[in-house]
C-alpha atoms as a printed R data frame, in Angstrom:
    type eleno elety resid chain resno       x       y      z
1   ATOM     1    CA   UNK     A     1 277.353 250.188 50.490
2   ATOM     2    CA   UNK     A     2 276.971 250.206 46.797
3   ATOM     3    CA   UNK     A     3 279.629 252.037 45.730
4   ATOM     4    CA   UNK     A     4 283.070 250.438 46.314
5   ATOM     5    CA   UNK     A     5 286.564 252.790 45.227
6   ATOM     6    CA   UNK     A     6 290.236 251.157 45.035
7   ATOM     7    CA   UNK     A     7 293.099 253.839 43.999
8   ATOM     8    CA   UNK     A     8 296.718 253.187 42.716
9   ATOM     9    CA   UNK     A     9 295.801 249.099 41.636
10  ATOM    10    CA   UNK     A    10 298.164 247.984 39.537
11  ATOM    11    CA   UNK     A    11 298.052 245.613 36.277
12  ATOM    12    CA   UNK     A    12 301.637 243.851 37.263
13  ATOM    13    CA   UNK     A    13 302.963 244.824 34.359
14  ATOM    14    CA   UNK     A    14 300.892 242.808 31.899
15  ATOM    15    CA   UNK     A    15 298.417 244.158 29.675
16  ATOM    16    CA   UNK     A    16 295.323 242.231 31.085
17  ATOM    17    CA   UNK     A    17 292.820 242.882 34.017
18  ATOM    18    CA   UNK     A    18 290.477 240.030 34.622
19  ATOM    19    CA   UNK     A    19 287.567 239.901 37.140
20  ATOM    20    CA   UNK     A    20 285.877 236.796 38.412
21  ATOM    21    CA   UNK     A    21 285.253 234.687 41.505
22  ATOM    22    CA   UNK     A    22 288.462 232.858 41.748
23  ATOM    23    CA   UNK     A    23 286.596 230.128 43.468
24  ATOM    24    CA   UNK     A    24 284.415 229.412 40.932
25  ATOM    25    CA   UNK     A    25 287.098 229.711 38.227
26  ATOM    26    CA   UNK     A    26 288.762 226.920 40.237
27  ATOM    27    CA   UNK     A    27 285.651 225.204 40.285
28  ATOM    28    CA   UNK     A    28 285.448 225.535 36.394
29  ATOM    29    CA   UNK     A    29 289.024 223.910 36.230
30  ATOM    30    CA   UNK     A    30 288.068 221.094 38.024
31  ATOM    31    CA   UNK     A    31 285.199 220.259 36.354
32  ATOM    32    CA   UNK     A    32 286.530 220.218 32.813
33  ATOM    33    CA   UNK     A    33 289.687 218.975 33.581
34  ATOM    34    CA   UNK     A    34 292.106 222.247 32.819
35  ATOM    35    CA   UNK     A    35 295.548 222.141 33.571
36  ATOM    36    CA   UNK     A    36 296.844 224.351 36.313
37  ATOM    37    CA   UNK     A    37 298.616 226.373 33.858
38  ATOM    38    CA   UNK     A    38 295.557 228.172 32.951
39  ATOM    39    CA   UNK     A    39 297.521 230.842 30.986
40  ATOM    40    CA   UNK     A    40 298.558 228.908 28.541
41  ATOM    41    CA   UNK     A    41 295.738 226.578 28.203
42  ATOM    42    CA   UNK     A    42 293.477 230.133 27.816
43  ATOM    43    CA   UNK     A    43 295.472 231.205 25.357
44  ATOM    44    CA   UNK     A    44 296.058 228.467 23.248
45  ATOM    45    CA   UNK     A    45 292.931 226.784 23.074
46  ATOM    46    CA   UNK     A    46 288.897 227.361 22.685
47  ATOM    47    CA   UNK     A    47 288.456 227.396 26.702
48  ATOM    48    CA   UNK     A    48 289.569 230.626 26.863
49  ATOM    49    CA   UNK     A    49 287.079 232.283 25.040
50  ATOM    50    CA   UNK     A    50 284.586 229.763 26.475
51  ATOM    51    CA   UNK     A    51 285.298 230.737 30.076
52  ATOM    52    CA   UNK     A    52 284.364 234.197 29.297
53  ATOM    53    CA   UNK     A    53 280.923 232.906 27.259
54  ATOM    54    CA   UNK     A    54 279.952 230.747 30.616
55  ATOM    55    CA   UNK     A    55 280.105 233.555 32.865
56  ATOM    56    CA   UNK     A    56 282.986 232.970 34.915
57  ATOM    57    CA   UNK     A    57 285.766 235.291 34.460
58  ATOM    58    CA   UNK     A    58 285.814 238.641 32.531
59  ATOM    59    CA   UNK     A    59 288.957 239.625 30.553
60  ATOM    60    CA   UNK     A    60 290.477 243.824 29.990
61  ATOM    61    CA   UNK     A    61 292.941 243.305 27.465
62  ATOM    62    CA   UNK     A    62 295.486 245.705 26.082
63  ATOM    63    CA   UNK     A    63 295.119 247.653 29.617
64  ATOM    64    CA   UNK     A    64 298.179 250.228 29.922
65  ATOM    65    CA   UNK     A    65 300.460 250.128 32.351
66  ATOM    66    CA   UNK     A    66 299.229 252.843 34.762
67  ATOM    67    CA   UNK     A    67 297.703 252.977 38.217
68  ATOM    68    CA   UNK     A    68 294.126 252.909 38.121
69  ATOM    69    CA   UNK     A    69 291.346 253.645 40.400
70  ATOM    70    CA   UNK     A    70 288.807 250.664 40.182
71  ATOM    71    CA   UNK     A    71 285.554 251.170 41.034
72  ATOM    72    CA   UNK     A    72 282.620 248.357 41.449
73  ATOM    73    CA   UNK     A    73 279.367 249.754 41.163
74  ATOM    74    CA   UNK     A    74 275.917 247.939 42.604
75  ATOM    75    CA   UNK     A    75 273.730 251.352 41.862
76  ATOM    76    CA   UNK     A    76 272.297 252.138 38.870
77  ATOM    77    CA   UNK     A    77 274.690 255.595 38.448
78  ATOM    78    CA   UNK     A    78 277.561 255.729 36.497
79  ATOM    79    CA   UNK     A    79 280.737 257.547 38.568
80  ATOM    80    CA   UNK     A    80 282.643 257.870 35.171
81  ATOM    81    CA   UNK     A    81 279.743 259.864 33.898
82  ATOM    82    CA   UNK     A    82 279.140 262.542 36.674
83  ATOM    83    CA   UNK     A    83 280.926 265.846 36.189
84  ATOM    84    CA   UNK     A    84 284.207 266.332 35.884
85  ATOM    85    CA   UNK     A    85 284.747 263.146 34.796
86  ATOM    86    CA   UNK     A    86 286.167 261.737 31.347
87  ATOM    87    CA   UNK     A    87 284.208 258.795 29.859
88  ATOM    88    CA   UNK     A    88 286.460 257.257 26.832
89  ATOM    89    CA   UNK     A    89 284.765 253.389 26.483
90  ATOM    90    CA   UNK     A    90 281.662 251.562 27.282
91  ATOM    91    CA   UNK     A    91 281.336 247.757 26.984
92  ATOM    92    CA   UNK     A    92 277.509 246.060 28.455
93  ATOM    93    CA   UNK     A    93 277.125 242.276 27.953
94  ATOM    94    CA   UNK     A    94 279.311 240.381 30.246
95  ATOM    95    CA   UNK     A    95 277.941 238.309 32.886
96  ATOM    96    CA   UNK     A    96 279.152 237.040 35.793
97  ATOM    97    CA   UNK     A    97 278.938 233.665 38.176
98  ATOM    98    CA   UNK     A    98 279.142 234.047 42.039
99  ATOM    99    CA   UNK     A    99 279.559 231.117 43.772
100 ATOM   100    CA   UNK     A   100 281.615 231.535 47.009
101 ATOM   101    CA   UNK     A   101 280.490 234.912 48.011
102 ATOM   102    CA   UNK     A   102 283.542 237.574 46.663
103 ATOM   103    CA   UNK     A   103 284.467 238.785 43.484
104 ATOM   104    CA   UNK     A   104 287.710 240.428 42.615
105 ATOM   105    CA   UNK     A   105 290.355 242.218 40.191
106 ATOM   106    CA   UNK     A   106 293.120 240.498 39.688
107 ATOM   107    CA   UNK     A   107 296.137 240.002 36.683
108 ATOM   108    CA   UNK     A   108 297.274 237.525 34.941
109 ATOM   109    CA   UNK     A   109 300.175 236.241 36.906
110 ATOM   110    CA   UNK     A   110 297.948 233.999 39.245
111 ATOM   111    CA   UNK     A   111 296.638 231.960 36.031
112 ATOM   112    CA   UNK     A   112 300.363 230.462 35.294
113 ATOM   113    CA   UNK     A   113 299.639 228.513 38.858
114 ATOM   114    CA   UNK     A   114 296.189 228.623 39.459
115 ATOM   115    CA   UNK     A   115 296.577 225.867 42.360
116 ATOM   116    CA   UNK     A   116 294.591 225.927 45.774
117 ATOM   117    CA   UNK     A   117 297.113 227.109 47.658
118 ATOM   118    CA   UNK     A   118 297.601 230.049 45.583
119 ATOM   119    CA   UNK     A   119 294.148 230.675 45.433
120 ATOM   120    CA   UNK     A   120 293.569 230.898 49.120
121 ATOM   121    CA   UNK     A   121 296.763 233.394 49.416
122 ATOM   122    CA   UNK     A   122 295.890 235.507 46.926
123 ATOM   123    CA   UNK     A   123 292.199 236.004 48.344
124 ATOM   124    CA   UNK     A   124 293.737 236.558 51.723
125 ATOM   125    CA   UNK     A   125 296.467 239.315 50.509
126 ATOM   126    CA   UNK     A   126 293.572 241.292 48.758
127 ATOM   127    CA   UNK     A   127 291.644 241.333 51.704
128 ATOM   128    CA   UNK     A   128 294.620 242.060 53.776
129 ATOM   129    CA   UNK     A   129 296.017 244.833 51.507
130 ATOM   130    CA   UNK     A   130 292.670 246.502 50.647
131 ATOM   131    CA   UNK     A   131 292.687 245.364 46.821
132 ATOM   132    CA   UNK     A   132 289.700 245.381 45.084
133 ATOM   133    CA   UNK     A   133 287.821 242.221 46.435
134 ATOM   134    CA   UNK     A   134 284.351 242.244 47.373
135 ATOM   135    CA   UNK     A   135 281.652 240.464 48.806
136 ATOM   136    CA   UNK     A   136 278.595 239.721 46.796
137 ATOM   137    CA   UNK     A   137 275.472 237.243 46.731
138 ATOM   138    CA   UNK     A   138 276.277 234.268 44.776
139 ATOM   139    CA   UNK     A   139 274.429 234.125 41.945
140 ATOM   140    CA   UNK     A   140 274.492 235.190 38.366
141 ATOM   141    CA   UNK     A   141 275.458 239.105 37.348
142 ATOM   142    CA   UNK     A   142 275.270 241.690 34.479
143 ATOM   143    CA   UNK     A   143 278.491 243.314 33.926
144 ATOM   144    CA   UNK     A   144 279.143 246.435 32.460
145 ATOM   145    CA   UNK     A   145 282.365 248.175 32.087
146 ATOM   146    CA   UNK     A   146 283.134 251.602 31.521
147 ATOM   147    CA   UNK     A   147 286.959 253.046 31.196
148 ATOM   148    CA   UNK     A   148 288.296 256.510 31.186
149 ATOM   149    CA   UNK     A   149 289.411 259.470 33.517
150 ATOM   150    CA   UNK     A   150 288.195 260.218 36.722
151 ATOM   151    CA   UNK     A   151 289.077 263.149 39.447
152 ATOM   152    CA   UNK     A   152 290.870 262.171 41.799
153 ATOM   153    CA   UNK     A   153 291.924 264.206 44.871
154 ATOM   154    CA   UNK     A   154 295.120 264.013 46.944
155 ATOM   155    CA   UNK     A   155 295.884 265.826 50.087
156 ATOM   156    CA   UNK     A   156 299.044 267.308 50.811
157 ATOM   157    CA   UNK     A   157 300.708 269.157 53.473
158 ATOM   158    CA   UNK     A   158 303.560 271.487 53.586
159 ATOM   159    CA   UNK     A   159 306.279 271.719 56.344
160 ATOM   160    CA   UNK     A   160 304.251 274.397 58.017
161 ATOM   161    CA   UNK     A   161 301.637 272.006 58.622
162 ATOM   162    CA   UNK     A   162 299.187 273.471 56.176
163 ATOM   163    CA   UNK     A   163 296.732 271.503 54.081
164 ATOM   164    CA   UNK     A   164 296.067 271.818 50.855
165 ATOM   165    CA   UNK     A   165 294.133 269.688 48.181
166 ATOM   166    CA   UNK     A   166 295.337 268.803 44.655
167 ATOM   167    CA   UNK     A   167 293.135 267.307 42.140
168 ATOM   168    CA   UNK     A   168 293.567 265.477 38.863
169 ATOM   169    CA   UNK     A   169 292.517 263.224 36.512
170 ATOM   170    CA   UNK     A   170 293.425 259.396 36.960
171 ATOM   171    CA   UNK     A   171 292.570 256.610 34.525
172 ATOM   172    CA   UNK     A   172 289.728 254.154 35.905
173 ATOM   173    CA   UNK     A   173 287.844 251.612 35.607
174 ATOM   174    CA   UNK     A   174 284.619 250.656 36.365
175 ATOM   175    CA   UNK     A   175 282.623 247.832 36.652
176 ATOM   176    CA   UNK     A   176 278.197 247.926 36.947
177 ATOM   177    CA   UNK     A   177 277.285 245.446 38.484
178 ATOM   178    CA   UNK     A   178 273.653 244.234 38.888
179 ATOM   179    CA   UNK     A   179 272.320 240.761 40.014
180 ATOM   180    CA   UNK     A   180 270.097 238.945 37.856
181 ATOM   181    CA   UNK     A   181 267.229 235.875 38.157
182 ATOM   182    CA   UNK     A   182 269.178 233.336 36.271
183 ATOM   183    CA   UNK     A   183 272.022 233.031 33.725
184 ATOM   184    CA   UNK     A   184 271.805 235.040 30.611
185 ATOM   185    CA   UNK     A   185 274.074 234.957 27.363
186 ATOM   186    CA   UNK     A   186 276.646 237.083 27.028
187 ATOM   187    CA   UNK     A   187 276.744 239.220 24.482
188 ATOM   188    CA   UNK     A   188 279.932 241.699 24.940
189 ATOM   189    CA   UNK     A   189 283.022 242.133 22.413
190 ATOM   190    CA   UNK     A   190 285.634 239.760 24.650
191 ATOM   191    CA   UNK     A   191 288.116 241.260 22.207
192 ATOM   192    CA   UNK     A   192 287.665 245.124 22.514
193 ATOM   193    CA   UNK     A   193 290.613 247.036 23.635
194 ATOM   194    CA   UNK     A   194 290.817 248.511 26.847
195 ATOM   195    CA   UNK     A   195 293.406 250.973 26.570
196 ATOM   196    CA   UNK     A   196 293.028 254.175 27.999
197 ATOM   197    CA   UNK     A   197 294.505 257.520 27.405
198 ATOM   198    CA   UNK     A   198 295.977 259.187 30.072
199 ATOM   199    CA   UNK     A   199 296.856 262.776 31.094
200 ATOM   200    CA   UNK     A   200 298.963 261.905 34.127
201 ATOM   201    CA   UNK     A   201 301.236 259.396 32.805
């Protein structure tokens, strides 16, 4: 499969998506010596922007408090640009470090404790839950992201038993993803806004 679709993910109410292998964001802890409390420490100091210039997380800020569809993307074809579909931002440049095998979204909560324990339980509740996790090669990745609206279709069926389909636009996000021989620099705007307009919510 190279196409891989999550609906209805949440941002927890913060305004920040980040994407990364947690495992080798732990690994990064460890090996500079970074307090548990990640959240602060990225937010008060250098390392936060210099986690994002090694390769091993990606941040979304200012990301709106909706439910998104999430889409990671291994081909070389852009879902947010097929028909039908509303294309509002386009950030290339990121790249990514794989080192235990998965990727995944996750929010900003998990960075206030970023412990082994919590680690392993939050990489077993995505898997459990269907969030978007996924398995990839390790290795090193280009990242591109691309935000905006996307059709999405809902099924419903009235007390007589008929079916019927609905369709709308939904924000989403998503993520191109494409391996790569060795690390390269990364050259994206960390700081761009990722807010997306919405004509659901």
């Amino acid at each position: 499969m190279s196409i891989y679709r999550f609906s209805e993910v949440l941002n927890d109410t913060l305004s920040y998506f980040l994407l990364g292998d947690l495992v080798a964001l732990n690994n990064y802890k460890k090996t500079h010596n970074l307090p548990d409390d990640l959240a602060t420490e990225f937010t008060t100091r250098e390392s936060g922007d210099q986690v994002v210039a090694d390769g091993v997380m990606i941040p979304l800020s200012d990301v709106a408090n909706y439910p998104y569809t999430i889409i990671f993307n291994l081909s070389e074809t852009p879902e947010l640009l097929k028909p039908g579909n509303q294309l509002q931002l386009r950030q290339s440049g990121y790249i990514l470090k794989v080192e235990s095998g998965s990727i995944m979204l996750f929010t900003w909560w998990i960075l206030n404790n970023f412990t082994d324990e919590r680690i392993a339980e939050k990489i077993q509740f995505a898997r459990a839950n269907q969030l978007p996790i996924i398995e990839l090669e390790n290795g090193w990745y280009k990242v591109e992201i691309l935000g905006g609206q996307i059709v999405q279709s809902t099924e419903i069926t009235n007390q007589q038993g008929q079916k019927s389909v609905l369709s709308g636009l939904e924000p989403a996000f998503e993520f191109l993803i494409s391996k790569t021989g060795s690390k390269e620099s990364c050259t994206a705007d960390i700081f761009r806004s990722y807010k997306l307009g919405s004509d659901a919510y």
